[in-house]
C-alpha positions in Angstrom: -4.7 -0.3 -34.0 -1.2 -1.5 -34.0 1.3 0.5 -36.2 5.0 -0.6 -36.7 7.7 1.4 -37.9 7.4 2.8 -41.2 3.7 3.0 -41.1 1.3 5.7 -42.3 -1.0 7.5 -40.3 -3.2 10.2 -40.9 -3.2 14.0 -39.9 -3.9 14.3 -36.6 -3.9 10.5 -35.3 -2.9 10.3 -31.7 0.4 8.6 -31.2 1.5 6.5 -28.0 4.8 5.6 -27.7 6.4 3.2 -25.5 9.7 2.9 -24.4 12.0 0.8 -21.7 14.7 1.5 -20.3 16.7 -1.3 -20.1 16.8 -4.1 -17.4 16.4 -3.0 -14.1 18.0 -3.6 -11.1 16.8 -2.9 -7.3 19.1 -1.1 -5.2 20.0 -3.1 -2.2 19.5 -2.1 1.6 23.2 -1.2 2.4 22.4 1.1 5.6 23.6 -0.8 7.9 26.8 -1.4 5.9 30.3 0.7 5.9 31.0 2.5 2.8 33.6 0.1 1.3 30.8 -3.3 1.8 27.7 -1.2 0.3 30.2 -0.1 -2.5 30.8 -3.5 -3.3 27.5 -4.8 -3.0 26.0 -2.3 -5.3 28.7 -3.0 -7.5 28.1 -6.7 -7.3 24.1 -5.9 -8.6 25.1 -4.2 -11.7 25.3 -0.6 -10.3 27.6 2.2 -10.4 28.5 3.1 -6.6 29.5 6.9 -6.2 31.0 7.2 -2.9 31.2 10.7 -1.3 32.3 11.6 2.3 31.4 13.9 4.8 31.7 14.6 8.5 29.1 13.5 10.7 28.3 14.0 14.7 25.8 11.2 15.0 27.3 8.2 12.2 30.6 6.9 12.6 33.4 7.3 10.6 33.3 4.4 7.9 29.9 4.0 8.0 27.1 4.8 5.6 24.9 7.9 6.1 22.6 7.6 3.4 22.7 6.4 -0.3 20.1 7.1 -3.6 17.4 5.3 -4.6 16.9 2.8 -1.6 14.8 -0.2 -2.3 13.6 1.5 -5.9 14.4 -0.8 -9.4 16.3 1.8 -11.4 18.5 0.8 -14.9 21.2 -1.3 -14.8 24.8 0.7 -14.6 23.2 3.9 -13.3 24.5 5.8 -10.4 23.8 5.0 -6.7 25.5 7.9 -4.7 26.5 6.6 -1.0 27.0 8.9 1.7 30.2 7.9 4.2 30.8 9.6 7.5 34.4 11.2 7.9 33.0 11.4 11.5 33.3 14.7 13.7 34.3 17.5 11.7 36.3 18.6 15.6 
């Protein structure tokens, strides 16, 4: 039975509620990227880049290290935090 807002039910009826949330959106593949391109290109899907650095031995400066969410559809405007190497910490 379909119910619509406003509806009656009785004591006890079992409820199922459905919900979206919003568009989504599927978070590019920037690995390969630096920082300031997968920024911009997360930013160009609808998403809200969060940049963070920090040092790394093995990635070079510039470059990503990782980033949220890879390849998943999440809501349009959310957060993708990127990871960007400061290089060696020396």
């Amino acid at each position: 039975m379909i119910t619509k807002v406003g509806d009656t039910l009785d004591k006890g009826a079992e409820v199922k509620v459905e919900g979206s949330l919003g568009e989504g959106v599927e978070v590019p593949n920037i690995s390969v990227l630096t920082g300031k391109e997968g920024a911009n290109l997360v930013s160009k899907v609808g998403l809200n880049p969060i940049v963070v650095e920090e040092y790394s031995d093995e990635v070079e400066a510039g470059n990503i290290i990782s980033y949220t969410a890879g390849g998943q559809t999440i809501p349009k405007g959310a957060d993708v935090t990127i990871t960007v190497s400061k290089g060696p910490e020396n």
